[in-house]
C-alpha positions as a Markdown table, in Angstrom:
| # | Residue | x | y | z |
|---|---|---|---|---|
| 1 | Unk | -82.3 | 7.1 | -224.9 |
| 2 | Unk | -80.8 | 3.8 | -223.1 |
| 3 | Unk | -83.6 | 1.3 | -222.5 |
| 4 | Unk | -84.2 | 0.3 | -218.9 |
| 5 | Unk | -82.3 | -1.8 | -217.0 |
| 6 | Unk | -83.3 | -5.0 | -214.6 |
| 7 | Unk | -81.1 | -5.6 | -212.2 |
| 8 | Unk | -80.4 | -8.3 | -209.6 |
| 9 | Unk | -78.5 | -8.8 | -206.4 |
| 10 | Unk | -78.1 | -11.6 | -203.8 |
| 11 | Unk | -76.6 | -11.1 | -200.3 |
| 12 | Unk | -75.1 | -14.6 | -200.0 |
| 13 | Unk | -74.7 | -15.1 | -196.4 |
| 14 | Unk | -76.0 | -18.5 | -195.3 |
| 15 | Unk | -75.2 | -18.8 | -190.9 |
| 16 | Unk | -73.0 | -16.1 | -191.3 |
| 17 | Unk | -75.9 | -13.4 | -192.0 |
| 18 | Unk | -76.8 | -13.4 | -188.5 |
| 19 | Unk | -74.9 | -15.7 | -186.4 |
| 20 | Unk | -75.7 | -13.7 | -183.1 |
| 21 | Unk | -79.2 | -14.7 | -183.8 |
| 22 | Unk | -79.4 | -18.0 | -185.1 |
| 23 | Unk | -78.8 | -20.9 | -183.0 |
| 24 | Unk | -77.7 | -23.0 | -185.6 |
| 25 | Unk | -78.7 | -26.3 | -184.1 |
| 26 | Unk | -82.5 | -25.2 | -185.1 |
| 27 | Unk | -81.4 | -23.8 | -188.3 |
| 28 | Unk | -79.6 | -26.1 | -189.9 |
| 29 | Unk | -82.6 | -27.9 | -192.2 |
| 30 | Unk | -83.4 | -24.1 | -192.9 |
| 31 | Unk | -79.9 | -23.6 | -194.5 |
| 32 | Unk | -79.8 | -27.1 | -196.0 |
| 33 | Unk | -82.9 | -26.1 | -197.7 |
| 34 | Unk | -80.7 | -22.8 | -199.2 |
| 35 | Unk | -78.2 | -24.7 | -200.2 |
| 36 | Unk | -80.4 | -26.8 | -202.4 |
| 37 | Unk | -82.4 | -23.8 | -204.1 |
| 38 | Unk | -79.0 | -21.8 | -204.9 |
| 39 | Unk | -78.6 | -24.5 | -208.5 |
| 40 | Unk | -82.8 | -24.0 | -208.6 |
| 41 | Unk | -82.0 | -20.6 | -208.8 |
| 42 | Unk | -79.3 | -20.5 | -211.1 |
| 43 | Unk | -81.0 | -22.8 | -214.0 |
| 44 | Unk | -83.6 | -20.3 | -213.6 |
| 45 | Unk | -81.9 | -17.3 | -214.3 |
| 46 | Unk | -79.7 | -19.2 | -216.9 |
| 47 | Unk | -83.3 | -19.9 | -218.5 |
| 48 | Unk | -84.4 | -16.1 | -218.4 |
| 49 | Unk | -80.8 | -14.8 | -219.5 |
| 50 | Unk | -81.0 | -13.1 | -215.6 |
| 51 | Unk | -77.5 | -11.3 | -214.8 |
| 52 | Unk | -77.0 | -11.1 | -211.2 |
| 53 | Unk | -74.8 | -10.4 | -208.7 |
| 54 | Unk | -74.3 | -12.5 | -205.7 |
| 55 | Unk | -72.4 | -10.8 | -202.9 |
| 56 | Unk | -70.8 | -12.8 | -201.4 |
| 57 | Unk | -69.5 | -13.8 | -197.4 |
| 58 | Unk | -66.1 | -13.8 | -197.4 |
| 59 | Unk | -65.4 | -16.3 | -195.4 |
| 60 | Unk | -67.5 | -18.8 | -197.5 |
| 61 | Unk | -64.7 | -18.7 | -199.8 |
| 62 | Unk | -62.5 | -20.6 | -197.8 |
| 63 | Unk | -61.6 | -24.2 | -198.8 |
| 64 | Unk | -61.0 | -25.4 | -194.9 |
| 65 | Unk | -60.4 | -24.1 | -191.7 |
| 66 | Unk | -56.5 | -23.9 | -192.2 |
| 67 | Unk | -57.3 | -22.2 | -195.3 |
| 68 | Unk | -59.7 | -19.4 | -193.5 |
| 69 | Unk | -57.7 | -18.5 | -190.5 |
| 70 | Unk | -54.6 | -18.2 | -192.7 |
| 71 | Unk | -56.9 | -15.2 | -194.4 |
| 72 | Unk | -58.1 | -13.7 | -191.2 |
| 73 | Unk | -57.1 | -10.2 | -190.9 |
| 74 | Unk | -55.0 | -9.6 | -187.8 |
| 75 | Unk | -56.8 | -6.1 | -187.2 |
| 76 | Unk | -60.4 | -7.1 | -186.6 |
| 77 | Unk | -63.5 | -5.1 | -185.8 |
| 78 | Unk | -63.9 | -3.9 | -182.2 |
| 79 | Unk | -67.4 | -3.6 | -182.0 |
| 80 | Unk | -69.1 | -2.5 | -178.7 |
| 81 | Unk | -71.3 | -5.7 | -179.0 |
| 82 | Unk | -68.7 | -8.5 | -179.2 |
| 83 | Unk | -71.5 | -10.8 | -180.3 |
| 84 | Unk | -71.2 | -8.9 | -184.2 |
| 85 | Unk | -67.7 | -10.4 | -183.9 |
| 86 | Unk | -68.0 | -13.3 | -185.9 |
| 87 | Unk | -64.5 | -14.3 | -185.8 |
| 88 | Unk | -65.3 | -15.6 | -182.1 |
| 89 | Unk | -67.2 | -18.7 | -183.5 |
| 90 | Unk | -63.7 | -19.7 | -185.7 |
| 91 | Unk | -62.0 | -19.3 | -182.2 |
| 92 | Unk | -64.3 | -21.1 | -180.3 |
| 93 | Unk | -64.5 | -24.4 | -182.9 |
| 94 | Unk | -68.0 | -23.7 | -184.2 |
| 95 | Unk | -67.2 | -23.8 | -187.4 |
| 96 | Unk | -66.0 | -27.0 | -189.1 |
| 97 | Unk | -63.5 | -28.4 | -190.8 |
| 98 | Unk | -64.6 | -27.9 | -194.0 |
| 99 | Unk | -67.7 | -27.8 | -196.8 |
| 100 | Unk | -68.4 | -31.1 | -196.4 |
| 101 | Unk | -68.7 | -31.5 | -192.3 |
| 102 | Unk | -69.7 | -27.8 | -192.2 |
| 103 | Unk | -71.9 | -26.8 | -194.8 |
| 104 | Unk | -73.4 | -24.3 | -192.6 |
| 105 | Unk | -70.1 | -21.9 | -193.0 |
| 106 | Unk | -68.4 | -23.1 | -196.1 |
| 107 | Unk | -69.9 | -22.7 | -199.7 |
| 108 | Unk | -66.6 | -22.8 | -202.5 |
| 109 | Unk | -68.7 | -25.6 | -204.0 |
| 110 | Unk | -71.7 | -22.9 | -204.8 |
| 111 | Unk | -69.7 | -20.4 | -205.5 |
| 112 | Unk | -67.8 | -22.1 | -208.0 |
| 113 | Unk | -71.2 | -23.0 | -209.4 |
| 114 | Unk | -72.3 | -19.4 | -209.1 |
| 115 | Unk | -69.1 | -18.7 | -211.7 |
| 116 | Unk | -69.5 | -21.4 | -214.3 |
| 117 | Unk | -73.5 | -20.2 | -214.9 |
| 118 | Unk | -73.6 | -17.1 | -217.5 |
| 119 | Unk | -73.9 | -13.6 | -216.8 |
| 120 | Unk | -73.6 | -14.2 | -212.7 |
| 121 | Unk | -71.2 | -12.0 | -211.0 |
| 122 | Unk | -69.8 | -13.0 | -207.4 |
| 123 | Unk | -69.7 | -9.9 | -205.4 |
| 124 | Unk | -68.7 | -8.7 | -201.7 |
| 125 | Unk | -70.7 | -9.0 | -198.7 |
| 126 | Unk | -67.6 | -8.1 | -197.4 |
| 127 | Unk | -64.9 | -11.0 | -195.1 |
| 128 | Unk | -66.7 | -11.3 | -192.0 |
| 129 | Unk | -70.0 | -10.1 | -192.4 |
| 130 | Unk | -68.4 | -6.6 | -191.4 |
| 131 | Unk | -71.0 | -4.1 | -189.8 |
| 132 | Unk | -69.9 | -0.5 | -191.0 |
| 133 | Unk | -72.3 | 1.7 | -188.7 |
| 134 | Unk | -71.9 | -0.5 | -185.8 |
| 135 | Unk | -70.0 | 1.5 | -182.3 |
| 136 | Unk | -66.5 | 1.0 | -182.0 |
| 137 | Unk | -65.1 | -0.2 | -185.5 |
| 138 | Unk | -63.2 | 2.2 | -187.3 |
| 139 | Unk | -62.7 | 2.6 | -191.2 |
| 140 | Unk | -59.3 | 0.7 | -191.0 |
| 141 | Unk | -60.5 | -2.3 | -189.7 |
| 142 | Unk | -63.1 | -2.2 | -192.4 |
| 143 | Unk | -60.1 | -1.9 | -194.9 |
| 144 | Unk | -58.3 | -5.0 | -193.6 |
| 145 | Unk | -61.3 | -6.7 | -194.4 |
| 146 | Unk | -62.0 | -5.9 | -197.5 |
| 147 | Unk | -58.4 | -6.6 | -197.9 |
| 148 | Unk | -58.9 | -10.2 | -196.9 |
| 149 | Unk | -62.2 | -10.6 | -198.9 |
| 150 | Unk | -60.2 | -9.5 | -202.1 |
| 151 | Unk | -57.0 | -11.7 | -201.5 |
| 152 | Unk | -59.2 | -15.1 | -200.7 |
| 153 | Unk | -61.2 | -14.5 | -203.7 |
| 154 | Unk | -58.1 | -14.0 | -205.9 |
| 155 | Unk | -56.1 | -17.1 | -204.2 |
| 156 | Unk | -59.4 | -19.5 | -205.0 |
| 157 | Unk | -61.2 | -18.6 | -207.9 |
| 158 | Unk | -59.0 | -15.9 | -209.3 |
| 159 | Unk | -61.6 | -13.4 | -209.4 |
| 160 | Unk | -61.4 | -9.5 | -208.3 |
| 161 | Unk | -64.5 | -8.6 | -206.4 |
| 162 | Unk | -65.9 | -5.3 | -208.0 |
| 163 | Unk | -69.1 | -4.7 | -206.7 |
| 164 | Unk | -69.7 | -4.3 | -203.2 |
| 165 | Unk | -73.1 | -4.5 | -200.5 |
| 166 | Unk | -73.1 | -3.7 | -197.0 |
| 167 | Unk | -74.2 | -6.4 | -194.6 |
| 168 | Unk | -77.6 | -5.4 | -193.0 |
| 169 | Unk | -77.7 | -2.5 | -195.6 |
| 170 | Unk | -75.2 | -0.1 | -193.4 |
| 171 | Unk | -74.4 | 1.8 | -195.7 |
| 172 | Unk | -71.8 | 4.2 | -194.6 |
| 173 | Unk | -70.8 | 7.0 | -197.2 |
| 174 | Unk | -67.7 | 7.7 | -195.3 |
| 175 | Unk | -66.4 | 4.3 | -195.9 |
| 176 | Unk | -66.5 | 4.5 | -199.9 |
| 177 | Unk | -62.8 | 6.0 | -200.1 |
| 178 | Unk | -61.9 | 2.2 | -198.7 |
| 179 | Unk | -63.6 | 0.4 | -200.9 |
| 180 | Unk | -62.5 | 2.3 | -204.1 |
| 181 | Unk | -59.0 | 1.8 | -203.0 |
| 182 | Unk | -59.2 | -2.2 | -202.5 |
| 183 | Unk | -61.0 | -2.8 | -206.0 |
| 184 | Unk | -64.5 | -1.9 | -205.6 |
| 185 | Unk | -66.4 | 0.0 | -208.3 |
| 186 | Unk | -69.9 | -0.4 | -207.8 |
| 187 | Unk | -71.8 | -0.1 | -204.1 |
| 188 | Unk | -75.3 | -1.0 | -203.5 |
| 189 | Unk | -77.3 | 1.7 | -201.5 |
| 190 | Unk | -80.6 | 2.3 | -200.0 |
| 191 | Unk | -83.9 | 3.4 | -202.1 |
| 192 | Unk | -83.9 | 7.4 | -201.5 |
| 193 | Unk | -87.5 | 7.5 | -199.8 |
| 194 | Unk | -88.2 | 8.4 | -196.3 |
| 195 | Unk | -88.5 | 5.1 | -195.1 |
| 196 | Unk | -85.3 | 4.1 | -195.3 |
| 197 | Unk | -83.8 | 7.2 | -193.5 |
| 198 | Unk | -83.9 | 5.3 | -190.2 |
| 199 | Unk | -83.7 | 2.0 | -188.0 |
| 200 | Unk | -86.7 | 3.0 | -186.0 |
| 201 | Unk | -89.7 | 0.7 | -186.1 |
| 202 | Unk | -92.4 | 2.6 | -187.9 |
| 203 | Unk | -89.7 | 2.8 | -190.8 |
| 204 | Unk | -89.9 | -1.0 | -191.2 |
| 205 | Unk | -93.8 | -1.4 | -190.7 |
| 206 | Unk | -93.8 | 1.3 | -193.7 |
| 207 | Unk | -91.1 | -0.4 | -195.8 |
| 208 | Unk | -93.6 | -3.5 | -194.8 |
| 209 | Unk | -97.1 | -2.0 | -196.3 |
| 210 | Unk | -94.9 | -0.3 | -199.5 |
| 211 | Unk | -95.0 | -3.9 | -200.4 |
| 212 | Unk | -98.7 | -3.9 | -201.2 |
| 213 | Unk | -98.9 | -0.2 | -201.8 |
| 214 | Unk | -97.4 | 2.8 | -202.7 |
| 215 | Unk | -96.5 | 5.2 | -200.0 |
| 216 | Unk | -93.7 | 7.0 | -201.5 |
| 217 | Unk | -92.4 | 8.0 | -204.9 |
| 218 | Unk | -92.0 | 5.2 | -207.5 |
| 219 | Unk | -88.5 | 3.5 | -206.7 |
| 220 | Unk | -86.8 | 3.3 | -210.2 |
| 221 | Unk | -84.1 | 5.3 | -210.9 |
| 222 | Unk | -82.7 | 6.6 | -214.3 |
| 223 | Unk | -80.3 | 4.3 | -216.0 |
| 224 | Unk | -76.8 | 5.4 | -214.9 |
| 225 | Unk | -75.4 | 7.3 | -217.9 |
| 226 | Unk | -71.4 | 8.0 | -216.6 |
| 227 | Unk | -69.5 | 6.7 | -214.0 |
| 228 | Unk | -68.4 | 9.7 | -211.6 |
| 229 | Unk | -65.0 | 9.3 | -210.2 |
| 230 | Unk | -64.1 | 5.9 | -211.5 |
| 231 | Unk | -67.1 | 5.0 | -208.9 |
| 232 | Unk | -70.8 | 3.8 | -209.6 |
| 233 | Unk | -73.3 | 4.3 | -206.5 |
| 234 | Unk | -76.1 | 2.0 | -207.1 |
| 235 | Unk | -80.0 | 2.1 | -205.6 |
| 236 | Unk | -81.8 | -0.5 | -204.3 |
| 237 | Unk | -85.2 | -0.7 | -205.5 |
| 238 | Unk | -87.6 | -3.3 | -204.0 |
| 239 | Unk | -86.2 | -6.1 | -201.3 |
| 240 | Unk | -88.1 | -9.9 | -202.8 |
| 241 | Unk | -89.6 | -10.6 | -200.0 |
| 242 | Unk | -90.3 | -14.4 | -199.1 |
| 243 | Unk | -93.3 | -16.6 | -199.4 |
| 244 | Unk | -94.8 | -16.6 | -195.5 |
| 245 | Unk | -97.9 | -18.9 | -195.1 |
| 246 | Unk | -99.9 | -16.0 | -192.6 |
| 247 | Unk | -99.6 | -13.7 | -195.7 |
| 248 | Unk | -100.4 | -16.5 | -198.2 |
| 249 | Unk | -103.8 | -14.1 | -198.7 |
| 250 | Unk | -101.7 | -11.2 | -199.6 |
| 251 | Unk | -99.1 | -12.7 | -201.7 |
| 252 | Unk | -99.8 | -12.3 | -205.2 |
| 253 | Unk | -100.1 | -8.2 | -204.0 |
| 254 | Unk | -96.8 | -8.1 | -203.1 |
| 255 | Unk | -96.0 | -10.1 | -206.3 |
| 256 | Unk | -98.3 | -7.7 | -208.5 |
| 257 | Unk | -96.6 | -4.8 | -207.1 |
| 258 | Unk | -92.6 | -5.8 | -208.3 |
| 259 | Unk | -94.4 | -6.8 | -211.5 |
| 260 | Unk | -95.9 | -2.9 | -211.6 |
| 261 | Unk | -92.9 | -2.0 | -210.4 |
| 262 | Unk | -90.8 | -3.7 | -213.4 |
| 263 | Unk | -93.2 | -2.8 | -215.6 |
| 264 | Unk | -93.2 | 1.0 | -215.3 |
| 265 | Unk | -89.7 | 1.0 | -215.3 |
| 266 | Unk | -89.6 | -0.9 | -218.8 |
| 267 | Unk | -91.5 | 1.6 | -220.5 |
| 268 | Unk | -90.1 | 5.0 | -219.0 |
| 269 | Unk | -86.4 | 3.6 | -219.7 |
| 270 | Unk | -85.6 | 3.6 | -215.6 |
| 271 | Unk | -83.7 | 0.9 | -213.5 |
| 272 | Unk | -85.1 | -1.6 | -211.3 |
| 273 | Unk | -83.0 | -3.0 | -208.5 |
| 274 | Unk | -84.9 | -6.2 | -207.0 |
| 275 | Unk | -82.5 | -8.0 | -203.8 |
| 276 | Unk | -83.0 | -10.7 | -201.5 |
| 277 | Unk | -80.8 | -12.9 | -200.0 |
| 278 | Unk | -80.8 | -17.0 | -201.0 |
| 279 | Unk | -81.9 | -18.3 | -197.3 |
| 280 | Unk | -85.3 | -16.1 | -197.4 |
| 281 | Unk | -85.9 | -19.3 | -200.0 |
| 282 | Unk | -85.1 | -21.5 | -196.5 |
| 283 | Unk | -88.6 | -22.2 | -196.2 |
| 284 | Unk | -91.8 | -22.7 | -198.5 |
| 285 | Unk | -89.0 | -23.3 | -201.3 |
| 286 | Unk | -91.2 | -24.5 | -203.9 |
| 287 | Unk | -93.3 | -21.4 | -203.5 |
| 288 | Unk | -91.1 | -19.3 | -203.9 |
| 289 | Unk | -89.5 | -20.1 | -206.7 |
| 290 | Unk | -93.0 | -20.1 | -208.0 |
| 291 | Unk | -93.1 | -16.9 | -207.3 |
| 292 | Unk | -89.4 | -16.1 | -208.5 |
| 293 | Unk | -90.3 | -17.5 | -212.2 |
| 294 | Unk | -93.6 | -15.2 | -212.2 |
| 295 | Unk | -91.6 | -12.1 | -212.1 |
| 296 | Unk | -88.3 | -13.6 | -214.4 |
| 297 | Unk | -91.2 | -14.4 | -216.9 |
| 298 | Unk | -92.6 | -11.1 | -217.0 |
| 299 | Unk | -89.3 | -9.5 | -217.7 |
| 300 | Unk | -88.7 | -11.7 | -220.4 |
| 301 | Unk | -92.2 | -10.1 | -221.9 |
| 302 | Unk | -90.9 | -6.6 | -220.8 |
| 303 | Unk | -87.7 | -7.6 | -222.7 |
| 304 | Unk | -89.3 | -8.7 | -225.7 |
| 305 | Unk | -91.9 | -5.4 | -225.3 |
| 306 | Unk | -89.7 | -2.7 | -224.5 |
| 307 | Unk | -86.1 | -3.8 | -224.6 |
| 308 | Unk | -85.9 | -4.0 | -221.4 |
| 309 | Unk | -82.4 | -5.4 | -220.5 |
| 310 | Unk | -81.0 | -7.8 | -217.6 |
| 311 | Unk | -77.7 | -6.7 | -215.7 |
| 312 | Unk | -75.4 | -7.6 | -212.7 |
| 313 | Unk | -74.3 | -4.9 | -210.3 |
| 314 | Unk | -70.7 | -4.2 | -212.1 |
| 315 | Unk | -72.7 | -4.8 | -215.6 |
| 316 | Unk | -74.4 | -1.2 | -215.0 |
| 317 | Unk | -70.4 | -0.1 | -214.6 |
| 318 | Unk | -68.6 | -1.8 | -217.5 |
């Protein structure tokens, strides 16, 4: 029987994550502080032997403005809110010139450095920051940007992106067909429990308190075995979620729980797919990568233990 597998995945955003909602202006020593844990967290997981997959923006693949509209898709998402349009803050010069004057929407520096560390992959969070269950986009304009994600990585760092996860978790079955066409051969989806069936607000207050408890079936997952159709659809398990100083009390419970979590899934020979993305490490950054090296130390003992084995996204495919 295969041993179990940890796996790893970033969604790699910085303003683009949310740029409807952040007012940059307040956020920028937020995202300065991301910037700086991104090689904090890379000599950690080069010091663990941690495969991961970061998925990627595109458009913080773009060396300078020329460079990123020149790779803007002409068809672009016509949401019903305009605001998810991101493209918008290109037109209206809120993005820089470049990584230096604009750090804030630029990263080729970090994801250069993402490459050059062992066993990291540099994934899709798709071009824009694309919103596939939003109203009023259509699967074509989602193709045009994964089109456009593919051809910048490609033109910059020579890379073809295989592994692919939708921004804000909108995952959208119908939308697979696209992305096997343009390259893609692994997708991140949602843990199968209840609580993740649904955007209303008692889901998230339960996806809350399953971080200190368990209120649903354990989420491992058996160690994929073949790859149907060329194609690998791969679970999230547990979303790392950030040291908050109100729930300073309750922290090492959430951290017990992943380490549980891990832990079960060494012995029985199941996956465990942990995710977060590199700003939740915006604030309190020397706590959490406390934290962080807590759990990459006990899968290092569940390594030595049980065999339990590190992989990227597309390393669960190859």
């Amino acid at each position: 029987m295969e041993n179990g597998k940890f796996i790893i995945s970033l969604d790699f955003e910085l303003h683009w994550g949310a740029a409807e909602k952040w007012d940059l202006k307040l956020k920028k020593g937020y995202f300065d502080t991301t910037r700086e844990s991104i090689p904090k967290v890379l000599l950690l997981f080069e010091k663990y032997n941690i495969h991961a997959t970061w998925a990627t923006v595109g458009f913080l693949f773009a060396k300078n403005k020329k460079q990123l509209l020149e790779f803007c898709p002409v068809v672009r998402p016509t949401y019903q809110n305009g605001l998810l349009s991101y493209y918008s803050l290109i037109e209206n010069d809120e993005v820089g010139e470049n990584e230096i004057d604009d750090p804030y929407h630029y990263a080729p520096s970090l994801i250069a450095l993402i490459l050059k560390t062992p066993n990291q992959e540099v994934g899709t969070h798709t071009f824009s920051h694309y919103y596939c269950n939003e109203k009023g986009q259509n699967k074509h304009q989602f193709e045009a940007d994964l089109i456009a994600a593919q051809c910048l990585a490609k033109e910059n760092f020579n890379i073809e992106l295989k592994s692919l996860v939708f921004p804000r978790n909108q995952f959208n079955a119908d939308y697979i067909d696209v992305a096997k066409r343009n390259g893609i051969k692994v997708v991140r989806t949602n843990p199968d429990v209840w609580f993740w069936k649904s955007t209303a607000d008692i889901m998230s207050l339960a996806r809350g308190l399953d971080t200190l408890i368990q209120i649903s079936k354990k989420l491992v997952f058996s160690v994929p075995h073949q790859i149907h159709d060329d194609f690998l659809l791969l679970p999230a398990s547990r979303f790392f979620r950030p040291y908050r100083e109100k729930e300073k009390l309750i922290q090492r419970l959430k951290i017990q729980r992943i380490i549980n979590e891990m832990t079960f899934a060494a012995k029985h020979n199941k996956a465990y797919h942990l995710w977060w993305h590199p700003h939740n490490f915006g604030y309190f950054l020397d706590d959490n990568m406390f934290y962080l090296e807590i759990i990459l130390n006990h899968y290092q003992k569940l390594n030595a233990k049980y065999g339990f084995v590190s992989s990227s996204m597309s390393g669960l495919y190859l």
